[in-house]
C-alpha positions as a LaTeX table, in Angstrom:
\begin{tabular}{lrrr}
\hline
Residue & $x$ (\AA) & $y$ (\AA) & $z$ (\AA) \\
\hline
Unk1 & $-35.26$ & $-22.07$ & $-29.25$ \\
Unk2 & $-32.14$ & $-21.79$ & $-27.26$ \\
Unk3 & $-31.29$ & $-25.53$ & $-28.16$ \\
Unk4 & $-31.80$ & $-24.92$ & $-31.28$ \\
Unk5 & $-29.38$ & $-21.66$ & $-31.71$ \\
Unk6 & $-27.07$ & $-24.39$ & $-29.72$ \\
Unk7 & $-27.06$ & $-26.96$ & $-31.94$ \\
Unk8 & $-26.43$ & $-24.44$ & $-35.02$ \\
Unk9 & $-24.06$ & $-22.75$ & $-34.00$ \\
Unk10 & $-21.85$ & $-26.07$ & $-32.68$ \\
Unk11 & $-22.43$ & $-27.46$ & $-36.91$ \\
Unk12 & $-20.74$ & $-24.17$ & $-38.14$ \\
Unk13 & $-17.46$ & $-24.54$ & $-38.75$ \\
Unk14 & $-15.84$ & $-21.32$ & $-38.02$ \\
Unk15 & $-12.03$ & $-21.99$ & $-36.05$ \\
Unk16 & $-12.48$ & $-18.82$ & $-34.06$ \\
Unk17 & $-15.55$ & $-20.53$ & $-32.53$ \\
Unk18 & $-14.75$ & $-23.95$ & $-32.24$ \\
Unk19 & $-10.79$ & $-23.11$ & $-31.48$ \\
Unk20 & $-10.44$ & $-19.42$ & $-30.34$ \\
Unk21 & $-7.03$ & $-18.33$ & $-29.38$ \\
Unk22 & $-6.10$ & $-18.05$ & $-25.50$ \\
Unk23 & $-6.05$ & $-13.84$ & $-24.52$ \\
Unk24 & $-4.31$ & $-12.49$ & $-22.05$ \\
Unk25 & $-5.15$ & $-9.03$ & $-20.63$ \\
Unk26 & $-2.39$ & $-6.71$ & $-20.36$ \\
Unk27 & $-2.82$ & $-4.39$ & $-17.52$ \\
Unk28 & 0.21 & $-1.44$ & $-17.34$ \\
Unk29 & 0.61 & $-0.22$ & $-13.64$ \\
Unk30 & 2.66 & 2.39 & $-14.43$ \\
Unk31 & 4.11 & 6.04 & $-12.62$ \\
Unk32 & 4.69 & 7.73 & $-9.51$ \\
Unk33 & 1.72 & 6.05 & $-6.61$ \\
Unk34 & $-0.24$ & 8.41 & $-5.07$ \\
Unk35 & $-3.52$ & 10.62 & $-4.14$ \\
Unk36 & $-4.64$ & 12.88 & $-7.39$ \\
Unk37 & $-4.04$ & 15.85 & $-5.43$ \\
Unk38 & $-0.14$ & 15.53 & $-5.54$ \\
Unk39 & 0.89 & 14.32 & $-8.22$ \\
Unk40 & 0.10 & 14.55 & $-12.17$ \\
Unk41 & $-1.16$ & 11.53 & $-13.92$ \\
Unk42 & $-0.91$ & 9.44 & $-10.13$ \\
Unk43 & $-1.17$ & 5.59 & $-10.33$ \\
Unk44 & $-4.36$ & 5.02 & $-7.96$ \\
Unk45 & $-6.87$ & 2.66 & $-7.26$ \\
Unk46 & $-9.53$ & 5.50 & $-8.12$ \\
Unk47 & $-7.52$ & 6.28 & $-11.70$ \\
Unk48 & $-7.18$ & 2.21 & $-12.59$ \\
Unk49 & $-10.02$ & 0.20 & $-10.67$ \\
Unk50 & $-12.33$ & 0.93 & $-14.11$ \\
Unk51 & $-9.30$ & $-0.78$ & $-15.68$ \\
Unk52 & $-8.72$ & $-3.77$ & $-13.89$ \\
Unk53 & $-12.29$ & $-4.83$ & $-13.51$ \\
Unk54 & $-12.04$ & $-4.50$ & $-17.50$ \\
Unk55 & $-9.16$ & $-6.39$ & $-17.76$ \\
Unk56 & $-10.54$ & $-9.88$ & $-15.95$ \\
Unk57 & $-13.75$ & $-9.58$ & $-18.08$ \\
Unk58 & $-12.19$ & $-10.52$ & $-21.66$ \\
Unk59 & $-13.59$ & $-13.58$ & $-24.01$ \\
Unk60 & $-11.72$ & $-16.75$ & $-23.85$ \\
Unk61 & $-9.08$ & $-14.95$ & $-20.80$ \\
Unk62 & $-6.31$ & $-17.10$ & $-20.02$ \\
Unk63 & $-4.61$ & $-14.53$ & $-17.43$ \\
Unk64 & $-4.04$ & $-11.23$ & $-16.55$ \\
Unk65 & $-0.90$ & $-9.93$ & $-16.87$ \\
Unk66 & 0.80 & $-7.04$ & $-14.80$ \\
Unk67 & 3.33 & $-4.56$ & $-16.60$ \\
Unk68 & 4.41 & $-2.91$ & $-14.04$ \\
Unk69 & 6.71 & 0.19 & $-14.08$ \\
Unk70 & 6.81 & 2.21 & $-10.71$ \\
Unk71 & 9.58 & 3.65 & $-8.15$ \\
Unk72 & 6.59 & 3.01 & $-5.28$ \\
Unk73 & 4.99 & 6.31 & $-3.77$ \\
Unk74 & 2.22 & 5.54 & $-1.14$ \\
Unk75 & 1.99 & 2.41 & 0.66 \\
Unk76 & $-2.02$ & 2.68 & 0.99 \\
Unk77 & $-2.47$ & 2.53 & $-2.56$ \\
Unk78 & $-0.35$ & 0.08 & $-3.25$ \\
Unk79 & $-1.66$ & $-2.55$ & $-1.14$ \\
Unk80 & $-5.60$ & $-1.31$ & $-2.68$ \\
Unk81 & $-4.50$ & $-1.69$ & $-5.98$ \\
Unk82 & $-2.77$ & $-5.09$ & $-4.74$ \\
Unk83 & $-5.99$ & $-6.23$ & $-2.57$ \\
Unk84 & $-8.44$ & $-5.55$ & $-6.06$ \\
Unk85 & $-6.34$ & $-7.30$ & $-8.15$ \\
Unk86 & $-6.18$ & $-10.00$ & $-5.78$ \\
Unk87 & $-9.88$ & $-10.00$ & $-5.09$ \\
Unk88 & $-10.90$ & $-10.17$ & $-8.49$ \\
Unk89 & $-9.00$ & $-13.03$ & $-9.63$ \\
Unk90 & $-10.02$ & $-14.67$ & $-6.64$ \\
Unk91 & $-13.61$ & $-13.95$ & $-7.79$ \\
Unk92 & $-12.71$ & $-14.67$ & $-11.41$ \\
Unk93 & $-10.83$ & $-17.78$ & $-11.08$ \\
Unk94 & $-8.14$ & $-16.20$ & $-13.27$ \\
Unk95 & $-4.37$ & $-16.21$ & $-12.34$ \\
Unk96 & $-2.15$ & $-13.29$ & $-12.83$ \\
Unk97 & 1.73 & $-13.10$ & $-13.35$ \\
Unk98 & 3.28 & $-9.56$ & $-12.97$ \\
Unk99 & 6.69 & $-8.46$ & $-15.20$ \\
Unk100 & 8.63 & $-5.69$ & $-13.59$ \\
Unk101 & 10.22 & $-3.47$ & $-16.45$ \\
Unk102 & 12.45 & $-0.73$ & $-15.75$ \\
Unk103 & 11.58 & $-0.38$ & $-12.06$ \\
Unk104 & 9.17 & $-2.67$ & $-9.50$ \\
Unk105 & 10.50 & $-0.91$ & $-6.50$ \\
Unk106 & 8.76 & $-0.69$ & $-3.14$ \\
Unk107 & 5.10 & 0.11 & $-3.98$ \\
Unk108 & 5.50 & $-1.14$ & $-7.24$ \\
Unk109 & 7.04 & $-3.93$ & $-6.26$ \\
Unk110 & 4.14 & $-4.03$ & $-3.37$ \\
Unk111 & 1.64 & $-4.60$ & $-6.61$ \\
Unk112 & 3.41 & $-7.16$ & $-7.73$ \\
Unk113 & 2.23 & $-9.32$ & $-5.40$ \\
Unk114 & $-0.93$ & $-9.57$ & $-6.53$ \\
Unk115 & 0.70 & $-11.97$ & $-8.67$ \\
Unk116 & 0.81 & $-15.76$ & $-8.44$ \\
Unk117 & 4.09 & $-15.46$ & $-10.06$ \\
Unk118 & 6.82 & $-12.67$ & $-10.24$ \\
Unk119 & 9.19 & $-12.00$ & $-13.66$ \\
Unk120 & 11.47 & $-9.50$ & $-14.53$ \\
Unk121 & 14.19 & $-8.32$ & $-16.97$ \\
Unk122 & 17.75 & $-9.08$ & $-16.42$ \\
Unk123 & 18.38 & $-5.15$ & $-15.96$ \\
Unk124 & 14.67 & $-4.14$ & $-14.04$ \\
Unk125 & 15.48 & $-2.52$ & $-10.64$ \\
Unk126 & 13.50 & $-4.82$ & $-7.29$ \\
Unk127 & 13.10 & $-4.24$ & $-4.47$ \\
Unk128 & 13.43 & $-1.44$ & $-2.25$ \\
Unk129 & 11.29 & $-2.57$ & 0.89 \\
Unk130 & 11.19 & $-0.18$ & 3.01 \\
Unk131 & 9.80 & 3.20 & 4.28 \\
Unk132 & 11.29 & 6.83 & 3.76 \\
Unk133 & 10.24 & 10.55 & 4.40 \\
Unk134 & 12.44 & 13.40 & 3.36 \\
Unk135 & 11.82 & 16.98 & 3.20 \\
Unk136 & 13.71 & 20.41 & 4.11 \\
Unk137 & 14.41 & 22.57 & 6.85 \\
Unk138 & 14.32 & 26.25 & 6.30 \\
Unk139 & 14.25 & 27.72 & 10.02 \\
Unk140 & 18.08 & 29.33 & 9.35 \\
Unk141 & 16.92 & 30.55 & 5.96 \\
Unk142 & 13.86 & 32.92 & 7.30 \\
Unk143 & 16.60 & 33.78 & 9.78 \\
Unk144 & 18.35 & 35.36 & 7.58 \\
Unk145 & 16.34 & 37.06 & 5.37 \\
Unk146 & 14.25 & 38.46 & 8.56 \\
Unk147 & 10.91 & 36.57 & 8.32 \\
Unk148 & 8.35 & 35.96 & 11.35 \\
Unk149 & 7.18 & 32.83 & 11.34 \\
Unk150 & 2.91 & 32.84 & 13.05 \\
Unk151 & 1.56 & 29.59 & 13.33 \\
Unk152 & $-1.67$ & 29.04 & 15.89 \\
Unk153 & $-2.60$ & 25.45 & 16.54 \\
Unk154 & $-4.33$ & 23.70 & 19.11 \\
Unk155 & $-2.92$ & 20.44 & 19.99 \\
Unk156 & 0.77 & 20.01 & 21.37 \\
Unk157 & 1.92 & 18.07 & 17.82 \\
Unk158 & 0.12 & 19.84 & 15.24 \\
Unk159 & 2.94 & 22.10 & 13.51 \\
Unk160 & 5.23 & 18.37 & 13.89 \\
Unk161 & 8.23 & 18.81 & 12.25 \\
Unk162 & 7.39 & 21.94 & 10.33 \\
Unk163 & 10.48 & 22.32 & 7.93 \\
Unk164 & 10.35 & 26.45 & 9.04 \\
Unk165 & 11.15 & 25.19 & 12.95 \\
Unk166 & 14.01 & 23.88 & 14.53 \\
Unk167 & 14.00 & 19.65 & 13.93 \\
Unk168 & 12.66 & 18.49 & 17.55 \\
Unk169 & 14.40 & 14.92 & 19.08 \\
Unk170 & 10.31 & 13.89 & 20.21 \\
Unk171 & 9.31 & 14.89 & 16.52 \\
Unk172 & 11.57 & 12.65 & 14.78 \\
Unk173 & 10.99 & 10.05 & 17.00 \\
Unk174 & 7.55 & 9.93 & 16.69 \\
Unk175 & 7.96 & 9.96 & 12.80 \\
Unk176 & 10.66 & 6.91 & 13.19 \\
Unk177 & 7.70 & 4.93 & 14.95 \\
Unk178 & 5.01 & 5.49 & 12.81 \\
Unk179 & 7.69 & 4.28 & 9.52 \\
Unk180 & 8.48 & 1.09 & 11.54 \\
Unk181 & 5.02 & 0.09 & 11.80 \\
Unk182 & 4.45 & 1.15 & 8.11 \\
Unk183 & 7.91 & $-1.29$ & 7.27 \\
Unk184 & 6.38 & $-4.11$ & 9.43 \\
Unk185 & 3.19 & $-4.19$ & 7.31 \\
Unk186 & 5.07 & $-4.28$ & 3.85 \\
Unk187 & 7.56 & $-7.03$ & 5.41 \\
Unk188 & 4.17 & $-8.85$ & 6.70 \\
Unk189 & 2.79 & $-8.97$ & 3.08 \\
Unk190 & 6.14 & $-9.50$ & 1.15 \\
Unk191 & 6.15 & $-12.82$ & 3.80 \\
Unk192 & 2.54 & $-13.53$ & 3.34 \\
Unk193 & 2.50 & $-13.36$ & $-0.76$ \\
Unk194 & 5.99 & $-14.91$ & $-1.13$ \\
Unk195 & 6.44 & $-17.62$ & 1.78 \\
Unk196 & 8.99 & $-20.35$ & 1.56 \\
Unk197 & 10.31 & $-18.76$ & $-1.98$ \\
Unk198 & 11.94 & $-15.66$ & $-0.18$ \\
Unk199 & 15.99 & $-16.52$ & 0.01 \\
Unk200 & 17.93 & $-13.86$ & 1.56 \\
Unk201 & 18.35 & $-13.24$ & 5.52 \\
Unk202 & 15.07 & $-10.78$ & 6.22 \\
Unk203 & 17.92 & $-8.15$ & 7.63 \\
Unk204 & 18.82 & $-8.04$ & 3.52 \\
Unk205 & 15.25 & $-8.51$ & 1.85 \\
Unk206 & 14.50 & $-6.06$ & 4.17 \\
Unk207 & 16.47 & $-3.46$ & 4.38 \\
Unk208 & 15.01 & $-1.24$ & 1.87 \\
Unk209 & 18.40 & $-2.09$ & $-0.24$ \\
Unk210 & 17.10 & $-2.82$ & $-4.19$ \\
Unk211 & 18.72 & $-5.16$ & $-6.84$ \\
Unk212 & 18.87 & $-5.86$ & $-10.49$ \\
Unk213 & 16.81 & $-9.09$ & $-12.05$ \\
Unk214 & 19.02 & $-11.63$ & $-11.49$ \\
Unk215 & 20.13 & $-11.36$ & $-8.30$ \\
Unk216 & 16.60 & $-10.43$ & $-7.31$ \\
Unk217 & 15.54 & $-13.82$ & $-8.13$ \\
Unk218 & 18.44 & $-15.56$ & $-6.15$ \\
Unk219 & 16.90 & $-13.65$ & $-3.16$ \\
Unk220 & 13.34 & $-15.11$ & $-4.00$ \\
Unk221 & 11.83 & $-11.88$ & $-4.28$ \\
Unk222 & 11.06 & $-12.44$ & $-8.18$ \\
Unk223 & 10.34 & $-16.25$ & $-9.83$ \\
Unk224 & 12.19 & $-15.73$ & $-13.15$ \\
Unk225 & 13.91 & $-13.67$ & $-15.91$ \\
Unk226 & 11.18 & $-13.50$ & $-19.21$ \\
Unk227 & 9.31 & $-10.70$ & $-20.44$ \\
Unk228 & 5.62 & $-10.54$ & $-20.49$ \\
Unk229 & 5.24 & $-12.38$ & $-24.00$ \\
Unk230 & 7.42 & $-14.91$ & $-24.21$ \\
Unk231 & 6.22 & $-16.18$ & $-20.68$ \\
Unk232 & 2.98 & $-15.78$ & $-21.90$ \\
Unk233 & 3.11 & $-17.65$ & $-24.66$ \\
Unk234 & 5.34 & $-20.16$ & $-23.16$ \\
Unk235 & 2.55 & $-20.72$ & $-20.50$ \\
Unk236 & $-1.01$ & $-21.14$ & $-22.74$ \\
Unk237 & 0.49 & $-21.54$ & $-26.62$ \\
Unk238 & 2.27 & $-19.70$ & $-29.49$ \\
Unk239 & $-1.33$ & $-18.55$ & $-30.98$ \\
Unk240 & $-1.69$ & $-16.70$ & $-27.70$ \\
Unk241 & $-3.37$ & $-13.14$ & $-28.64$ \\
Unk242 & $-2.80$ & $-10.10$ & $-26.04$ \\
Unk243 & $-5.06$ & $-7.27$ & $-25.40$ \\
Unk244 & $-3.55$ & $-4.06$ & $-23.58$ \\
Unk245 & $-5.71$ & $-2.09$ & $-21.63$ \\
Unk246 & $-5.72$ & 1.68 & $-22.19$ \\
Unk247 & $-7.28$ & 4.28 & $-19.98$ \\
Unk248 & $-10.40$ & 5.59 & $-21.64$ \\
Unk249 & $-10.78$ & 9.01 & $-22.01$ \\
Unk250 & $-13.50$ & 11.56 & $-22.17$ \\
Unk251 & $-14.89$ & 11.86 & $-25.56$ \\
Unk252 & $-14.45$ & 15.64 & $-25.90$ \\
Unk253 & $-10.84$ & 15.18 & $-25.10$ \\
Unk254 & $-10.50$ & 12.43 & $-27.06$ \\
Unk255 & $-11.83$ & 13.95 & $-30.38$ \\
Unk256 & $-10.05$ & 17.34 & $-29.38$ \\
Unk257 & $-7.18$ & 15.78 & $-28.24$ \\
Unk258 & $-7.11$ & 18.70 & $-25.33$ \\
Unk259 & $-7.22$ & 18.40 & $-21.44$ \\
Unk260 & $-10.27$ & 19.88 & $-20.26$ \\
Unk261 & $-9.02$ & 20.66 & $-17.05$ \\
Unk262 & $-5.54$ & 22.17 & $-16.58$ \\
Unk263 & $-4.09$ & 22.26 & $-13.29$ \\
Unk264 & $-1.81$ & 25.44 & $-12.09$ \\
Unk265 & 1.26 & 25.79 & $-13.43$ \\
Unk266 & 2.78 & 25.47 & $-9.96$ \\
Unk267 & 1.04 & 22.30 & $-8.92$ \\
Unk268 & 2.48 & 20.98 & $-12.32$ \\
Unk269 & 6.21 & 22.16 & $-11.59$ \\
Unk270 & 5.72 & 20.81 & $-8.00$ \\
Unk271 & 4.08 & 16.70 & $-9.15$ \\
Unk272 & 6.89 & 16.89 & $-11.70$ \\
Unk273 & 9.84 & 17.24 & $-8.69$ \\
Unk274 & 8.46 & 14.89 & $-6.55$ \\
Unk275 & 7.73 & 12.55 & $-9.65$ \\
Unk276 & 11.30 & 13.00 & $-10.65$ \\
Unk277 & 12.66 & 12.51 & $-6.97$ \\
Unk278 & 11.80 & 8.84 & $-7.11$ \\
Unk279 & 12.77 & 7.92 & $-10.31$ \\
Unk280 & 15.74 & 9.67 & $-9.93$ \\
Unk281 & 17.07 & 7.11 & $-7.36$ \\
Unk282 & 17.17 & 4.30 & $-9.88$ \\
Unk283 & 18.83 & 6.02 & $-12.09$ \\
Unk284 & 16.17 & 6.98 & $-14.31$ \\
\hline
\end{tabular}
């Protein structure tokens, strides 16, 4: 029986069966990386892995391809999202390029290299390798408005560098430490992924300083200028055909078009600073 449905369907002559067009699966990596409790809308393996698992199981897949669009945010998810991807098309035999569009900066430029090849636009921001904390200290403000500050811990470095204490030398120290062995793990997989393409001295690549397209391929750290679809189709064909994958949502929010959960209006005003924060240092 199964010979038979074989040897039928091989005498039909449709095109789309004996011909079909080469797909590749667009997968957007876009926003702010982080932990859902943060930030709004967070770009996590948890949020996407439903995505990319979709995105290497396609008819006729040529390649998956990465849009990616993030100012970085934490380096654990970034390398998770990076390690799936990787995994996958490992598993899947399927390359993957990534195309940095406005921004592919430090963890977004960490995702990138799940790619076997790097591209970006002439005016996409890349780079940023590095590792950076920032926050406030408010010790002379309750000061002066005549606040008592009661915290009870046990452990000598539990309150660490609370923002409502006087900054302590051991504090920041210990804080400068644990970001140099964070920076040494994204240098070791920039090194690993890119190898003998990387260009620049490492004190350069390295030195969390970021660059526009062009000179970001001079320093190795992207393979060319192209966007997504003209690479594409340059690569398997002009009849190429490209499928973007969306998030799904929940079908009571999709036919109401509502959010079924809304979060506080202060968590919402807080995600939307620290979103803003690092977009803000590209410009955007």
């Amino acid at each position: 029986m199964l010979k038979y449905l074989r040897d039928l369907l091989a005498n039909i002559p449709l095109p789309f069966l004996q011909n079909p067009a080469p797909v590749v699966a667009i997968l957007p990596l876009e926003g702010v990386i982080g932990s859902s409790g943060r930030l709004s809308k967070p770009l996590n393996l948890a949020a996407i892995e439903d995505r990319i698992t979709r995105a290497f199981d396609i008819y006729n897949l040529k390649a998956v391809a990465l849009a990616v669009n993030s100012p970085g945010g934490s380096p654990v998810q970034s390398e998770l999202i990076m390690r799936r991807i990787k995994d996958i098309a490992k598993e899947k035999k399927i390359p993957v390029y990534a195309f940095a569009e406005d921004v592919a900066a430090s963890g977004g430029y960490l995702i990138s290299l799940a790619a076997e090849e790097i591209y970006a636009h002439e005016a996409s921001i890349v780079g940023s390798i590095g590792v950076i904390s920032a926050g406030f200290g408010f010790n002379r403000a309750i000061d002066k408005i005549g606040v008592d500050r009661r915290v009870y811990a046990a452990g000598d470095s539990k309150s660490i560098l609370d923002p409502f204490q006087p900054e302590k030398d051991k504090d920041v120290k210990l804080l400068k430490d644990m970001q140099k062995e964070i920076h040494e793990f994204f240098k070791n997989l920039v090194k690993e992924s890119r190898g003998d393409k990387l260009k620049g001295a490492q004190k350069t690549l390295f030195s969390g300083q970021f660059w526009a397209g062009k000179d970001a391929v001079k320093l190795g750290l992207v393979d060319g200028i192209g966007d997504l679809h003209t690479v594409c189709r340059e690569k398997f064909g002009p009849k190429t055909k490209f499928k973007r994958i969306r998030e799904d949502k929940p079908f009571l929010k999709s036919l109401l078009g509502i959010s079924l959960v809304r979060p506080k209006i202060s968590d919402e005003i807080l995600a939307t600073l620290e979103s803003r924060a690092l977009w803000s240092r590209f410009g955007l």
